[in-house]
N, CA, C and O atoms as CSV, one atom per row, in Angstrom:
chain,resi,resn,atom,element,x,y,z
A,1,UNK,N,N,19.523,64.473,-28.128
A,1,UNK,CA,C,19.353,65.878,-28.420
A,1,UNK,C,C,19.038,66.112,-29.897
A,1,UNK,O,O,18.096,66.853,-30.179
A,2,UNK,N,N,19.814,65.490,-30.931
A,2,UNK,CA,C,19.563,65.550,-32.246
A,2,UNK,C,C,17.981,65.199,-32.532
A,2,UNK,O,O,17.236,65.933,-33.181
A,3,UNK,N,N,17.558,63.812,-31.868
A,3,UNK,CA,C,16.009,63.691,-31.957
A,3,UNK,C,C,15.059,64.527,-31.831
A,3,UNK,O,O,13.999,64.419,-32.448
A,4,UNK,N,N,15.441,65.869,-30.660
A,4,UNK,CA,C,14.547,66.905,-30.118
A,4,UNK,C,C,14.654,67.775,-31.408
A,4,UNK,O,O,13.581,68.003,-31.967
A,5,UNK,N,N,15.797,68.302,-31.973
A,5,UNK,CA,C,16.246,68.724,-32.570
A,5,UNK,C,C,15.732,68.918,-34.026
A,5,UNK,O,O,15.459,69.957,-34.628
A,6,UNK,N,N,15.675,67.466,-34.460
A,6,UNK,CA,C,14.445,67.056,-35.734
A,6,UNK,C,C,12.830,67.349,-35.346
A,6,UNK,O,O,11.943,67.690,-36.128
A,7,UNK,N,N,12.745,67.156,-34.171
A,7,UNK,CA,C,10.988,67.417,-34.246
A,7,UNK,C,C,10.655,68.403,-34.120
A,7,UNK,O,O,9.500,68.698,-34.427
A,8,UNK,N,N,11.544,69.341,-33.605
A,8,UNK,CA,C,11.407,70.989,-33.731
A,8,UNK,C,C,11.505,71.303,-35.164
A,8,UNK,O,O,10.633,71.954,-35.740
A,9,UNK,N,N,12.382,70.924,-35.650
A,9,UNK,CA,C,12.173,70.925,-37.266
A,9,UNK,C,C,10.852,70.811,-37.988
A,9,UNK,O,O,10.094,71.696,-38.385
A,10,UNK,N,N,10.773,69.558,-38.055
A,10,UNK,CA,C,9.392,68.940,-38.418
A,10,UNK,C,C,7.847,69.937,-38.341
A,10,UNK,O,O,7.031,70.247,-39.210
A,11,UNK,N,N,7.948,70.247,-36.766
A,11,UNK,CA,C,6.759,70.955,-36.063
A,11,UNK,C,C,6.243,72.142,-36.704
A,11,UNK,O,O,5.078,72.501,-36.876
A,12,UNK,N,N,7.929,72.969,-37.194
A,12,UNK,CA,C,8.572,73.835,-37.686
A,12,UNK,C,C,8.138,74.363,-38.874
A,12,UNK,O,O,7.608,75.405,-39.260
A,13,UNK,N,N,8.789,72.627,-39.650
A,13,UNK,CA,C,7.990,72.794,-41.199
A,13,UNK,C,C,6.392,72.845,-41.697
A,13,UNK,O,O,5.673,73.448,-42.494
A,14,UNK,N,N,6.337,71.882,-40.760
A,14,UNK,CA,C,4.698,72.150,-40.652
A,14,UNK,C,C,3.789,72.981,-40.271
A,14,UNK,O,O,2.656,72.908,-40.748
A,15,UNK,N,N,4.189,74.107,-39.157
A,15,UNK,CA,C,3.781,75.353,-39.263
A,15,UNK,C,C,3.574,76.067,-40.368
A,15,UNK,O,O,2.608,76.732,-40.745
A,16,UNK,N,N,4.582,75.846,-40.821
A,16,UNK,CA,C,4.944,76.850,-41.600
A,16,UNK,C,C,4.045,76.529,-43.074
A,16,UNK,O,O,3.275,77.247,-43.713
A,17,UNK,N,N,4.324,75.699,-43.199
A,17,UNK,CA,C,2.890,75.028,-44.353
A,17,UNK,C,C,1.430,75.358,-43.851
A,17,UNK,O,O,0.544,75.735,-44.617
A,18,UNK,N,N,1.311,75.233,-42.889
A,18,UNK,CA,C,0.065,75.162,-42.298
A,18,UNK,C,C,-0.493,76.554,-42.386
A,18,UNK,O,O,-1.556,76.758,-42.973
A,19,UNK,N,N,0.275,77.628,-41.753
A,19,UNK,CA,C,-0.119,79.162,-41.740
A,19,UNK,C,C,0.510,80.144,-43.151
A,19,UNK,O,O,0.557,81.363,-43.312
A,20,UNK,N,N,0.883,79.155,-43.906
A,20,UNK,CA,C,1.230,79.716,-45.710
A,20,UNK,C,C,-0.446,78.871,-46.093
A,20,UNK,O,O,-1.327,79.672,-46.407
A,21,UNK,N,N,-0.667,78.069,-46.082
A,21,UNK,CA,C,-2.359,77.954,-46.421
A,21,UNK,C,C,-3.535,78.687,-45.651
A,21,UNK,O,O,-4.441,79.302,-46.213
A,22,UNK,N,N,-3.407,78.553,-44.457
A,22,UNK,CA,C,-4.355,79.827,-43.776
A,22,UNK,C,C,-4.593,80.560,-45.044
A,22,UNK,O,O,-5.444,80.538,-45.933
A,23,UNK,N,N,-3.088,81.470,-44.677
A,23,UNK,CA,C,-2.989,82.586,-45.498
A,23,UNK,C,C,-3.672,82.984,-46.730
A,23,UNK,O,O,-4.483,83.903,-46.848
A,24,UNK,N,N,-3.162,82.024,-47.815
A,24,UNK,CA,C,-3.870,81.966,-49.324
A,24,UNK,C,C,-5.020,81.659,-49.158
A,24,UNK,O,O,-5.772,82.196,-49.972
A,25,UNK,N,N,-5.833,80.551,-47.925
A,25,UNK,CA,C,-7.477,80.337,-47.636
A,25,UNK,C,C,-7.791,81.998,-47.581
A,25,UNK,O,O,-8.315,82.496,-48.577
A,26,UNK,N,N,-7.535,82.686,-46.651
A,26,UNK,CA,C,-8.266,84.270,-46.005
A,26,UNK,C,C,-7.870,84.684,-47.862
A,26,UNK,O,O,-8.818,84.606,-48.643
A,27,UNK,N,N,-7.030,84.933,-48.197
A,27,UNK,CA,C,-6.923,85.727,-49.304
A,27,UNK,C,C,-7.871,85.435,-50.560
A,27,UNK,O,O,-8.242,86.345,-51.301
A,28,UNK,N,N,-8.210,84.189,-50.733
A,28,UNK,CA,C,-9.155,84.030,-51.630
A,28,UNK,C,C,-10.473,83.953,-51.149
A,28,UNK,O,O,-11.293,83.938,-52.067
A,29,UNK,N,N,-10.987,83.894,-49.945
A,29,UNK,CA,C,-12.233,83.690,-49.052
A,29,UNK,C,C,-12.640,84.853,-48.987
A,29,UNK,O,O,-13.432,85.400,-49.754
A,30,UNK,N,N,-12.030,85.365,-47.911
A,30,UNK,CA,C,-12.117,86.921,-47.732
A,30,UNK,C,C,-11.648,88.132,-48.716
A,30,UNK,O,O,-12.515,88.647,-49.423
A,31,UNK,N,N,-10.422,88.564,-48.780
A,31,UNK,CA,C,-10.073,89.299,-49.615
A,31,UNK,C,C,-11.098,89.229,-51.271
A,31,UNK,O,O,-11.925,90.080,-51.597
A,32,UNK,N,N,-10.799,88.225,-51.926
A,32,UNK,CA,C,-11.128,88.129,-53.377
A,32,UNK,C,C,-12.684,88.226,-53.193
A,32,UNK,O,O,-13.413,88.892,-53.928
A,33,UNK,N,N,-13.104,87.480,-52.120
A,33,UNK,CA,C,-15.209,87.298,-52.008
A,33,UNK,C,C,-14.744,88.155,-51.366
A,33,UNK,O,O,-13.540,88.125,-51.115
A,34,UNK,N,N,-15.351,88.925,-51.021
A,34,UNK,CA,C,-15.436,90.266,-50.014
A,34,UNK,C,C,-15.213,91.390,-50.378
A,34,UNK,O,O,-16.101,92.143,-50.779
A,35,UNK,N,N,-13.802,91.746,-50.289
A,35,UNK,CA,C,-13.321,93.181,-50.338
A,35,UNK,C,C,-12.984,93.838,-51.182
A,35,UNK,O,O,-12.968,95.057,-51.350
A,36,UNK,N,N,-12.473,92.372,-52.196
A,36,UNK,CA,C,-11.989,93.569,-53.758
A,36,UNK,C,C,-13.152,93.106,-54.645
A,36,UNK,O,O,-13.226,93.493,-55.811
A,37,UNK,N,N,-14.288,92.077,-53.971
A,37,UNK,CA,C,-15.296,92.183,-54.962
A,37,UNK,C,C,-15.737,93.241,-56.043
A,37,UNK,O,O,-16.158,92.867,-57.137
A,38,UNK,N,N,-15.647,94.337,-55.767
A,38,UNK,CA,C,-15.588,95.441,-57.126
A,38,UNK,C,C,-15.186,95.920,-57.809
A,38,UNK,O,O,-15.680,96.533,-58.756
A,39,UNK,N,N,-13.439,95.650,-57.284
A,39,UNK,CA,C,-12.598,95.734,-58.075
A,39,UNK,C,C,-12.131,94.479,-59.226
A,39,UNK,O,O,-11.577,94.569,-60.321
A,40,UNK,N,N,-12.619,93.303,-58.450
A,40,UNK,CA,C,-12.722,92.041,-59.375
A,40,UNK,C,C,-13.665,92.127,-60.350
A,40,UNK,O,O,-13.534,91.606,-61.457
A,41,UNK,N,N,-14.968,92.998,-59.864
A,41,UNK,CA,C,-16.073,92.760,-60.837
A,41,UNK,C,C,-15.655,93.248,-62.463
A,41,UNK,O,O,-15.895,92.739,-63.558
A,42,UNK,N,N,-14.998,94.342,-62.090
A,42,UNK,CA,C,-14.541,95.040,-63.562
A,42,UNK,C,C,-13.968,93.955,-64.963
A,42,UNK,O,O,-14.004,94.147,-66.178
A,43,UNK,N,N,-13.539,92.978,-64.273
A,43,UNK,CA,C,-13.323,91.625,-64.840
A,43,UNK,C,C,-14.235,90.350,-65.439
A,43,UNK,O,O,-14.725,89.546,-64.646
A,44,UNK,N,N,-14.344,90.273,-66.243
A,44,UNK,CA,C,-15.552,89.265,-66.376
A,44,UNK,C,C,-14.999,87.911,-67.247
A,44,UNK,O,O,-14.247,88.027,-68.215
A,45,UNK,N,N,-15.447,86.748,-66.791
A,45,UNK,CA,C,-15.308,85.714,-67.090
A,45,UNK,C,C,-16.251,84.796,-67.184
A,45,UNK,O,O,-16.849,84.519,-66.144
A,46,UNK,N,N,-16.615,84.108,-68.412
A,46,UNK,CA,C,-17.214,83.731,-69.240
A,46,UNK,C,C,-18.710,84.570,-69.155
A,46,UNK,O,O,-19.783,83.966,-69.138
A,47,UNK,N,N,-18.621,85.754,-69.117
A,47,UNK,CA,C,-19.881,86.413,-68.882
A,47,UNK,C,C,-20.021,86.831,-67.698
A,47,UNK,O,O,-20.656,87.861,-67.472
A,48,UNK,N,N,-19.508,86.175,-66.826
A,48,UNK,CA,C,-19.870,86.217,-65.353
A,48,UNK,C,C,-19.261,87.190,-64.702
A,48,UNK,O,O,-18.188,87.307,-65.295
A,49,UNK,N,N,-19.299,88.167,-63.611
A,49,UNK,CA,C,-18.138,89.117,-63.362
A,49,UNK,C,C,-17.420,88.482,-62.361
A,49,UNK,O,O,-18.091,87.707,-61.679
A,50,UNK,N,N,-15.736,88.638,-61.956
A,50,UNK,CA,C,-15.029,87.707,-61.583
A,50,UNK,C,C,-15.015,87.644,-59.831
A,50,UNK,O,O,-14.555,86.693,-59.199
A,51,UNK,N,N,-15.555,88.738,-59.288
A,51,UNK,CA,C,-16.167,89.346,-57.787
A,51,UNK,C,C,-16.887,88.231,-57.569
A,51,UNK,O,O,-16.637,87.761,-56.459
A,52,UNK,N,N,-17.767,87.554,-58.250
A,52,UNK,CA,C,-18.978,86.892,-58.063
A,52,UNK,C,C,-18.382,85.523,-58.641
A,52,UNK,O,O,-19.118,84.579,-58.353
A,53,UNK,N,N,-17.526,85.247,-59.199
A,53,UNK,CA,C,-16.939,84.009,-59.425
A,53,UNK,C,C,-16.546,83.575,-58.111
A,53,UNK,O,O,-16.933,82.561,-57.529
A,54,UNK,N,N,-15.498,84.704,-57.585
A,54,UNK,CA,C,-14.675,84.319,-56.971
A,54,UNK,C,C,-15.488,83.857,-55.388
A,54,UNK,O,O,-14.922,83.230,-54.493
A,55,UNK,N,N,-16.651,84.257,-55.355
A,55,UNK,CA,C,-17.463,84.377,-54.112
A,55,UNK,C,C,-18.461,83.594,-54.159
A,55,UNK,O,O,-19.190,83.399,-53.186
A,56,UNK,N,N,-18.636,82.976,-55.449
A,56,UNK,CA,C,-19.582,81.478,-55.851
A,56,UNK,C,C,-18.667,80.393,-55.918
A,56,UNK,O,O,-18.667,79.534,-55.037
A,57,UNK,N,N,-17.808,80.350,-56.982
A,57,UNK,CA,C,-17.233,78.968,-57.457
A,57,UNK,C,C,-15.286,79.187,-57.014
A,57,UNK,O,O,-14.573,78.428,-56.357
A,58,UNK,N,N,-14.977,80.347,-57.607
A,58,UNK,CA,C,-13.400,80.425,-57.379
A,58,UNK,C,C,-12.859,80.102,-55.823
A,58,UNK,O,O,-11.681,79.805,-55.627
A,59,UNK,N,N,-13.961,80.203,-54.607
A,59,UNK,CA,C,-13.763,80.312,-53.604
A,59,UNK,C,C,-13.508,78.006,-53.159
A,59,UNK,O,O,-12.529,77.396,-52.730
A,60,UNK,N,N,-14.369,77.706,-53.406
A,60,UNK,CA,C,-14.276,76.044,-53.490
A,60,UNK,C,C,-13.328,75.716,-54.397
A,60,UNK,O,O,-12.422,75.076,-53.863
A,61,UNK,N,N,-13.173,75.898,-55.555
A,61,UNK,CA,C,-11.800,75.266,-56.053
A,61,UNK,C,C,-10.607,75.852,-55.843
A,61,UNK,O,O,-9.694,75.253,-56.412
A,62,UNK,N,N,-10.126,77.249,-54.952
A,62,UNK,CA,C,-9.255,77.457,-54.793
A,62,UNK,C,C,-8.880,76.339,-52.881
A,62,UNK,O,O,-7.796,75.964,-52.433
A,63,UNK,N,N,-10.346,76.160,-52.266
A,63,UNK,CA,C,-10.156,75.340,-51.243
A,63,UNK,C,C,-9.777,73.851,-51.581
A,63,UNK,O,O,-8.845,73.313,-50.984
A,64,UNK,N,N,-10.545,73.150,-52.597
A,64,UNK,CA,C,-10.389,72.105,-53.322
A,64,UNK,C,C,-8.623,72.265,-53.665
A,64,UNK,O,O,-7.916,71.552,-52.952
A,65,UNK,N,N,-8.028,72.987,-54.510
A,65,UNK,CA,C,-5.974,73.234,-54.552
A,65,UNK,C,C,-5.489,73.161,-53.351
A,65,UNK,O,O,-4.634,72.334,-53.030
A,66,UNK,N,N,-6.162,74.320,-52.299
A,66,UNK,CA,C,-5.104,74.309,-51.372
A,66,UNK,C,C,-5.120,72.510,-50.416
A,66,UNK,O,O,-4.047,72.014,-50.073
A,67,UNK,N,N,-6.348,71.854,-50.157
A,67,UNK,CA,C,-6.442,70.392,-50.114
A,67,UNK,C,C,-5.181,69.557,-50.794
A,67,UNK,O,O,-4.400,68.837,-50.173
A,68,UNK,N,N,-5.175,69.725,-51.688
A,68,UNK,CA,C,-4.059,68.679,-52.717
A,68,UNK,C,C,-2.774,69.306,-52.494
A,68,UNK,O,O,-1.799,68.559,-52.411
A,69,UNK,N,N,-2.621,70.504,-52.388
A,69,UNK,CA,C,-1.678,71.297,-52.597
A,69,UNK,C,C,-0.837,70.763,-50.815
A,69,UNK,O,O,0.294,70.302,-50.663
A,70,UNK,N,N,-1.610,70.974,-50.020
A,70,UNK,CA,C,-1.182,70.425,-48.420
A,70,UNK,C,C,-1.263,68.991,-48.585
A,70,UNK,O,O,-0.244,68.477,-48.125
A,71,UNK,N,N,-2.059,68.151,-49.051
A,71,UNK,CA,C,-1.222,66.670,-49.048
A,71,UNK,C,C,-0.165,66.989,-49.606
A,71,UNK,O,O,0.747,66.718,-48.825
A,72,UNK,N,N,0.327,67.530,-50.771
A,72,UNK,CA,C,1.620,66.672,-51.234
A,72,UNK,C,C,2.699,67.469,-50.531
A,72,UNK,O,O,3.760,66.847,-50.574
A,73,UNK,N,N,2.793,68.543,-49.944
A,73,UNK,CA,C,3.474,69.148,-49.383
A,73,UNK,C,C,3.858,68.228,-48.103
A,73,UNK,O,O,4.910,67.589,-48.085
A,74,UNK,N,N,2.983,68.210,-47.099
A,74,UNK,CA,C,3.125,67.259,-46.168
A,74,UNK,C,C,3.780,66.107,-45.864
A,74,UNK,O,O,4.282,65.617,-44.852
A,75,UNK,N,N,3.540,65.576,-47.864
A,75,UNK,CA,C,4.163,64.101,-47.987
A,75,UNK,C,C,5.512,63.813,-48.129
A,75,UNK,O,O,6.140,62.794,-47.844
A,76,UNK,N,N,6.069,65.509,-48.907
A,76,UNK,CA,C,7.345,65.536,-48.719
A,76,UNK,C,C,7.843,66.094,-47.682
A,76,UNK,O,O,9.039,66.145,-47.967
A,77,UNK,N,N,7.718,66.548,-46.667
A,77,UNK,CA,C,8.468,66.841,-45.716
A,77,UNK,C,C,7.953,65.701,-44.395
A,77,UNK,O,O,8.443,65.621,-43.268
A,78,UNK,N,N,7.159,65.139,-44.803
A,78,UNK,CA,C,7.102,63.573,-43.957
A,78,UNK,C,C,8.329,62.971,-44.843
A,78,UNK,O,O,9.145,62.501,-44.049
A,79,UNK,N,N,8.622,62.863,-45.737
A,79,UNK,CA,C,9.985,61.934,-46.143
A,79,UNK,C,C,11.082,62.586,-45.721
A,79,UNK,O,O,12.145,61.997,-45.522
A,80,UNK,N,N,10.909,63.954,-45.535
A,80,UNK,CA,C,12.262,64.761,-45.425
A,80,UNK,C,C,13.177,64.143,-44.094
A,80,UNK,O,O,14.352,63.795,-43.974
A,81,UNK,N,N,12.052,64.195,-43.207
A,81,UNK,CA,C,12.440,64.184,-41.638
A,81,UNK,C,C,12.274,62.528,-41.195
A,81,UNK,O,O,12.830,61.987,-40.239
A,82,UNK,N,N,11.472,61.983,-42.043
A,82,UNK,CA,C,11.725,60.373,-42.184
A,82,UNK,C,C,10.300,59.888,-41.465
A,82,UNK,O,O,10.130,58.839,-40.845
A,83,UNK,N,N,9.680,60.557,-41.627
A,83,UNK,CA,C,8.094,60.016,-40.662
A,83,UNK,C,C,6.831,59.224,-41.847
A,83,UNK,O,O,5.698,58.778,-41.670
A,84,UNK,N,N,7.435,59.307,-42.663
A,84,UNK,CA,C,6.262,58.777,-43.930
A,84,UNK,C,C,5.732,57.117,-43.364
A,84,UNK,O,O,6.226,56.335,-42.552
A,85,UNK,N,N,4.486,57.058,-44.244
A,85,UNK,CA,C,3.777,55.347,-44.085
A,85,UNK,C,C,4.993,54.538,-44.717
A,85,UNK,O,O,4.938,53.312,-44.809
């Protein structure tokens, strides 16, 4: 029972990682490129306005973080529950 017990855990934690990145993906994808594009624009960075950063370049390196950001997350709660390489 304790075994069932841990993988509900596990499944658990990993949801939960999994749909906390969704999340921040839609928010910088959508939200930041998209919707507050004009309200971002008022912002400008290195010349550029930040609407159009965020919908050219901010949009790949915030996907590029959340990548690294879910390995290492993963890696510790694979040690947590004892499933690591």
């Amino acid at each position: 029972m304790a075994d069932s017990e841990q993988r509900k855990a596990y499944w658990q934690a990993n949801l939960k990682l999994t749909l906390t990145m969704l999340a921040i993906w839609f928010v910088i994808s959508y939200l930041c490129g998209i919707l507050f594009v004009e309200q971002l624009n008022a912002i400008r960075i290195g010349g550029y306005k930040l609407g159009f950063w965020f919908a050219q370049q901010g949009s790949m390196y915030g996907f590029v973080a959340i990548i690294f950001v879910y390995a290492s997350r993963m890696k510790a709660i694979d040690r947590k529950f004892g499933v690591h390489d």
